[in-house]
Structure formats: structure tokens, C-alpha cells
C-alpha positions as CSV (number, residue, x, y, z in Angstrom):
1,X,0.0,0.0,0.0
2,X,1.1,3.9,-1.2
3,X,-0.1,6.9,1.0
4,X,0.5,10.2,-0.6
5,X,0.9,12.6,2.3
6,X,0.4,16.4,1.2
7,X,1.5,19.3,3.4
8,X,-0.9,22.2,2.4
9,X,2.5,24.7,2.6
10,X,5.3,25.0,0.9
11,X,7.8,24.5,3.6
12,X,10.1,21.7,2.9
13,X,11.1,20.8,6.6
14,X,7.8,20.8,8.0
15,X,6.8,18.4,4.9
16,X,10.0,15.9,6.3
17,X,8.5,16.1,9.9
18,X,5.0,15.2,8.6
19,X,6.8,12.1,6.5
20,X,8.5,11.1,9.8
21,X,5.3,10.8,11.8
22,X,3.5,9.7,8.9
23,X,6.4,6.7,8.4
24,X,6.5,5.9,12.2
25,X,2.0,5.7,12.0
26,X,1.8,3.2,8.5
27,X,1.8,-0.2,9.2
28,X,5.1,-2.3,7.7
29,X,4.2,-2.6,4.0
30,X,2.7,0.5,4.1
31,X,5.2,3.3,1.8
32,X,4.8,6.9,3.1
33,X,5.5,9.6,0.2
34,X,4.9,12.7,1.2
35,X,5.4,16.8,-1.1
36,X,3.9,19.7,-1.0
37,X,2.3,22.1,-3.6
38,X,4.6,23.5,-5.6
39,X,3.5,27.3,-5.1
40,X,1.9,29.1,-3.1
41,X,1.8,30.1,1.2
42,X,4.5,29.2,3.1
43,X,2.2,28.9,6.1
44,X,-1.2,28.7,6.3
45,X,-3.1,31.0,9.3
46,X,-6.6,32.1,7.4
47,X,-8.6,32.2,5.0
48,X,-7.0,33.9,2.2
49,X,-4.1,31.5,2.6
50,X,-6.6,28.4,3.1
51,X,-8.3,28.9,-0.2
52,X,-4.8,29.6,-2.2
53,X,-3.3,26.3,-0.9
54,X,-6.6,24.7,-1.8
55,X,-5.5,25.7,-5.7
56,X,-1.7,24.8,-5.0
57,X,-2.8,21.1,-3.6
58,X,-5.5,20.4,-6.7
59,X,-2.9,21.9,-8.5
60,X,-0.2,19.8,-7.6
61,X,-2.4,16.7,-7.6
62,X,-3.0,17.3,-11.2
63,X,0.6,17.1,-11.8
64,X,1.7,14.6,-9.9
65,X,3.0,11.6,-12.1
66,X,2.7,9.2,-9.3
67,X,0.0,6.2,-8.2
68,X,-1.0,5.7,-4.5
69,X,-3.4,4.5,-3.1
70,X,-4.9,6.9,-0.4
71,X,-4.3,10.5,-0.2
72,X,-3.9,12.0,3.7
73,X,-4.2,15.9,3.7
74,X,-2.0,17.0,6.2
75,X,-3.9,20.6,6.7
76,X,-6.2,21.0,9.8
77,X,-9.2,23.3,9.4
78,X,-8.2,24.1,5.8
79,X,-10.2,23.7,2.5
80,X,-10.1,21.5,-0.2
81,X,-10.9,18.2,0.4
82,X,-13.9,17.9,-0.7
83,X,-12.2,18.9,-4.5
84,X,-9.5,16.4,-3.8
85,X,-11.8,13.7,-3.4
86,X,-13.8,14.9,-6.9
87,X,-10.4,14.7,-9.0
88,X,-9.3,11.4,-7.4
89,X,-10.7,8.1,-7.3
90,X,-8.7,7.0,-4.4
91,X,-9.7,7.3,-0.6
92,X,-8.9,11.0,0.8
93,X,-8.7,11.6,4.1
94,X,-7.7,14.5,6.2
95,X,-6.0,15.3,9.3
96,X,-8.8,17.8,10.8
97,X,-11.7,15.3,10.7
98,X,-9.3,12.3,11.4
99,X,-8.2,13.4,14.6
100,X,-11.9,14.7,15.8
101,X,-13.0,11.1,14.7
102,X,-10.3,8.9,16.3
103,X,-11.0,11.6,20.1
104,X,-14.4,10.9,19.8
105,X,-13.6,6.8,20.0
106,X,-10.9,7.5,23.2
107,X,-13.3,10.1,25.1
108,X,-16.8,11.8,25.4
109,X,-15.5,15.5,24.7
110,X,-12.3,16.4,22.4
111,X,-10.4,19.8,22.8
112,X,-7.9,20.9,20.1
113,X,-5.1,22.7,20.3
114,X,-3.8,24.5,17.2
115,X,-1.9,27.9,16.4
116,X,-2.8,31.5,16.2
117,X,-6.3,32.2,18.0
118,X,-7.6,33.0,14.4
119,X,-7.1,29.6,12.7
120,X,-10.3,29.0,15.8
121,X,-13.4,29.9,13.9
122,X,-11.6,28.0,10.7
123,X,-11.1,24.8,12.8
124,X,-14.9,25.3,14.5
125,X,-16.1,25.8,10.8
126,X,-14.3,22.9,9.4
127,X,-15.7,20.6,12.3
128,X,-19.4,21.9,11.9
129,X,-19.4,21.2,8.1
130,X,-17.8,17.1,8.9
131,X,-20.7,16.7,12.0
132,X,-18.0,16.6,14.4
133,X,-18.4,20.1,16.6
134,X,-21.2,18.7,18.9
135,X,-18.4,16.6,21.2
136,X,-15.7,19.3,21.0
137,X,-15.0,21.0,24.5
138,X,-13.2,23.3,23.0
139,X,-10.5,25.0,20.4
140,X,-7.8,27.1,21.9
141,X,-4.5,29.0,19.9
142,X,-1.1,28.9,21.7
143,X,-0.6,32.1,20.2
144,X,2.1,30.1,18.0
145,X,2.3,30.8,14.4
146,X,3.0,27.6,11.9
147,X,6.5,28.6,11.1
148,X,7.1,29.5,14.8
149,X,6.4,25.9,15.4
150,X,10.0,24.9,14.5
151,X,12.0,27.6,16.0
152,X,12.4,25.8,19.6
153,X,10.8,23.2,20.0
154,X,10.8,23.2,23.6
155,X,8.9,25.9,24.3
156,X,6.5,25.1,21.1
157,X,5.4,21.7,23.7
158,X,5.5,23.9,26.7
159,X,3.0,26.0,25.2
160,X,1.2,22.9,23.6
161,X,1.0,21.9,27.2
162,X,0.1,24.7,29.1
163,X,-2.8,25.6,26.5
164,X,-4.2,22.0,26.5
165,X,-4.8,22.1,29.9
166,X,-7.4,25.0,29.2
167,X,-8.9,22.7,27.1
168,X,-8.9,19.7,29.6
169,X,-10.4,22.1,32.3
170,X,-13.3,22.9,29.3
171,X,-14.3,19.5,29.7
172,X,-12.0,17.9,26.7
173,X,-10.8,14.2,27.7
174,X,-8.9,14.0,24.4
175,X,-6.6,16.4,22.8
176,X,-6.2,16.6,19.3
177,X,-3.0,18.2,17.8
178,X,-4.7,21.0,15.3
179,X,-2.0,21.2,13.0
180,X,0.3,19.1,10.6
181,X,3.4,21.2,12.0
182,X,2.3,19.9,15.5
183,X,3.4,16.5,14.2
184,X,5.0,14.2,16.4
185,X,4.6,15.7,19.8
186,X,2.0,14.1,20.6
187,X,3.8,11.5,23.5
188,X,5.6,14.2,24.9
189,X,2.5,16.4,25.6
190,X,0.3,13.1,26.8
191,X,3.0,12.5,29.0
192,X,2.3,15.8,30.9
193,X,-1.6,15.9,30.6
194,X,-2.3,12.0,31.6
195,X,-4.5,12.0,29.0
196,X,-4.9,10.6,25.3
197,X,-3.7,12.8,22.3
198,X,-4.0,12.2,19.1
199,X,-1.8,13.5,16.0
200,X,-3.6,14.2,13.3
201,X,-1.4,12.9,10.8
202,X,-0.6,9.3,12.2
203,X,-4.5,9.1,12.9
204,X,-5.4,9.4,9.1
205,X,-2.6,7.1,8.0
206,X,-4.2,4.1,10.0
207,X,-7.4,5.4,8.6
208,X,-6.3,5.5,5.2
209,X,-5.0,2.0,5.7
210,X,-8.2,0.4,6.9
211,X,-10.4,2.2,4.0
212,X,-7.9,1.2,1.8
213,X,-7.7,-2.7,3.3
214,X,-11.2,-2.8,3.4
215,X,-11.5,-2.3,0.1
216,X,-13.3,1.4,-0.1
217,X,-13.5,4.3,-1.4
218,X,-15.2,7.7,-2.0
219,X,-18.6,7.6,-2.9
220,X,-18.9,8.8,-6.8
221,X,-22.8,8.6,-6.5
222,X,-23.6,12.7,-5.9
223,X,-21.4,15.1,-3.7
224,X,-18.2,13.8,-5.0
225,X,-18.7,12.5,-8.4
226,X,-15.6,13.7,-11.0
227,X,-15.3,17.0,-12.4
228,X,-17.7,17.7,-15.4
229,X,-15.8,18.1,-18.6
230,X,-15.3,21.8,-19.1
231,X,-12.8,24.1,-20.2
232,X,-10.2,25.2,-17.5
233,X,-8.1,28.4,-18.4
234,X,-4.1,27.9,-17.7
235,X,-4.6,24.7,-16.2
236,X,-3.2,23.4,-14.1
237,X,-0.9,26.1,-13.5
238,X,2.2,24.9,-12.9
239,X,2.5,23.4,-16.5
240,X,2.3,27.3,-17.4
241,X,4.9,28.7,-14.9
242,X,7.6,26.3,-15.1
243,X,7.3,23.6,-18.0
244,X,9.9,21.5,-16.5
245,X,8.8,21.8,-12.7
246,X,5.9,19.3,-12.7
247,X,6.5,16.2,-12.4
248,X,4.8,13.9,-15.2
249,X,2.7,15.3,-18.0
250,X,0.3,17.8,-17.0
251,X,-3.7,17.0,-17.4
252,X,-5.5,18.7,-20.3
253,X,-7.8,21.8,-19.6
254,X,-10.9,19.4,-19.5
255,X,-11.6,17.6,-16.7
256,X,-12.4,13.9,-18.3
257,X,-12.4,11.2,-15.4
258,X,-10.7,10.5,-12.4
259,X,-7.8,8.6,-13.1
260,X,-6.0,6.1,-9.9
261,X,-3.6,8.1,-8.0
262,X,-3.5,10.9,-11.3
């Protein structure tokens, strides 16, 4: 089995510490292959920034001269699943729902801990849309910015810590790590709390793997049936700013069918 693991940004060294959890998650057999879009934010904290990575990852996608077979999103709160899962016909899963999902088996009430106190409402959003904000206790920001999250990471768990305990005294009896830059800390910051936490990026690899083992995937029958065939203008891009860049041979500018992996 193939996971494709995408990291929403274009920061290479928070794409090798989302591999490395990813890798230490899959199950032997199981080969982690994780990139990132080959334009656009280097972080991610809003909107704006949300819906251009969205472009960047379909973008990407639709460049990528590689099979797999699951796609894990490593973005929490941000859009563009939903378009991931029309262009391919391979299970997509991503970290935002994955986590809420996997708390909600470990605990009555989840809490999540994420970055800047504006990515909240995004999260909250995200997690009303997937059916999953009725058992949340609470989201809280560390005050941390994505790119901040690499800086020292000492004080990025202290903070981790010290913020997830608001979350546990809201009632939360799970944390969930509420971003893909958060990856990995999850023992470290369980070890201080006494109570489960769950990374969002090893908790949609083992999903990935049991849709995938079981045989499943994405319903074509209405929400997320392909693309209808249409005319796209400079699509995809990155066959237009860098002919050479892209791997493989770009898509035409009508959307066909979904093809395995692209």
C-alpha cells in the first residue's frame, strides 16, 4: 500500500517532519511519500491563505505523475478536500476530521489545540461542516504561528501543554494536535496531561489504511462524483509557470475522469 501525504504549505522541513510521523503511524508494508504544492503560502493561518493552498494542492495533484493509493491531507481546518476527493478516485482523508474522529472513540469531549487564535473559527467551521463540533469542548491557539512551530521546539510543547490544559479544564478528555506542523509531539504532551492525544497525521494514515484494506472508497454517486468536462483556463498552472517543474505530463484543460492516483 502507497499513501501520498500532502502538506498544504510550501515549507520543505515541516513536509520531512509530517513524512517522519506519517512513516513511524503506517503499518510495515505500508510506503509513506509525502510533497507539498509546488506554489503558493509558506504557512497557512486564514482564509486567504486556506483557499490559495486549496489551488496549490488540486494543482499539484494534477501534476503529480505518481500512483498511491490513499491521499492524507496534512492541513487541519483548511479547505479543499472535498475537490481532492472529486479529482481522485482514491480514498482522501484529512487530518482535521481524522483526529476529531479517532478523540471521539478515546473520550466523550475532544479539545484541540492549534496555532494562532484565528485559525479557531476556521477549525470550528471545518468541524461543523464534517458533524463533528457537537463533542468538541473546546479550540484554543497557543498564540504560535505555523512557522514559529520549529523555531524551539521546547517551548512550542510547553505551550502545547500549558494551552491543552485549558482545554482539559473545558471539559475535553482528548486532545487533538490541530495542526500538521504539531506533528510528532504528541507523547511528549500526553505525557504531561495524563490523558490521550491524538496526532492528526498518524490518525489518518491508520485510517487511510483500513479504507484502503477494506477495500473502499469515496462515494462517486452525488457530492463527490468527477469533475464535469469543461474548459479550465491555464490549467493546471504549474504546466504554465515552469514547464519542466511538474512532475509527469500535465492534465488537459478538460476535466475527463478520475484517473488512480492521477
Amino acid at each position: 500500500m502507497r499513501i501520498l501525504v500532502m502538506n498544504p504549505n510550501t515549507t520543505a522541513s515541516m513536509t520531512a517532519s509530517i513524512r517522519a510521523t506519517a512513516t513511524t503511524a503506517a503499518a510495515p508494508g505500508t510506503e509513506i511519500i509525502a510533497t507539498e504544492p509546488l506554489w503558493g503560502p509558506e504557512s497557512i493561518e486564514g482564509h486567504f491563505e486556506g483557499y490559495l493552498s486549496a489551488a496549490a494542492v488540486l494543482d499539484r495533484l494534477a501534476t503529480l505523475d505518481l500512483s498511491f493509493d490513499a491521499l492524507v491531507m496534512a492541513g487541519f481546518g483548511e479547505p479543499g478536500r472535498e475537490g481532492a476527493q472529486e479529482l481522485l478516485d482514491v480514498p482522501v482523508l484529512d487530518i482535521t476530521e481524522s483526529a476529531a474522529q479517532m478523540a471521539m472513540m478515546l473520550g466523550h469531549a475532544y479539545g484541540i489545540v492549534t496555532t494562532l487564535d484565528r485559525a479557531v473559527p476556521q477549525i470550528r467551521d471545518r468541524l461543523l461542516t464534517g458533524g463533528l463540533l457537537q463533542r468538541c469542548a473546546a479550540v484554543r491557539g497557543t498564540g504560535l504561528g505555523v512557522l514559529e512551530l520549529e523555531e524551539d521546539a521546547e517551548r512550542t510543547v510547553e505551550v502545547i501543554i500549558a494551552t491543552a490544559r485549558e482545554a482539559v479544564r473545558d471539559g475535553a478528555e482528548v486532545i487533538c494536535l490541530g495542526c500538521g506542523g504539531m506533528a510528532g509531539l504528541q507523547e511528549k504532551v500526553a505525557a504531561a496531561l495524563g490523558v490521550p492525544v491524538v496526532d492528526g497525521v498518524a490518525a489518518a494514515v491508520k485510517f487511510a489504511e483500513a479504507v484502503v484494506g477494506l477495500g473502499l472508497t469515496t462515494s462517486t454517486g452525488r457530492s463527490f462524483a468527477p469533475p464535469r468536462p469543461k474548459v479550465i483556463g491555464s490549467w493546471p498552472l504549474s504546466a504554465h509557470l515552469s514547464s519542466g517543474r511538474a512532475q509527469g505530463s500535465p492534465r488537459h484543460t478538460a476535466f475527463s475522469a478520475q484517473t488512480s492516483g492521477i
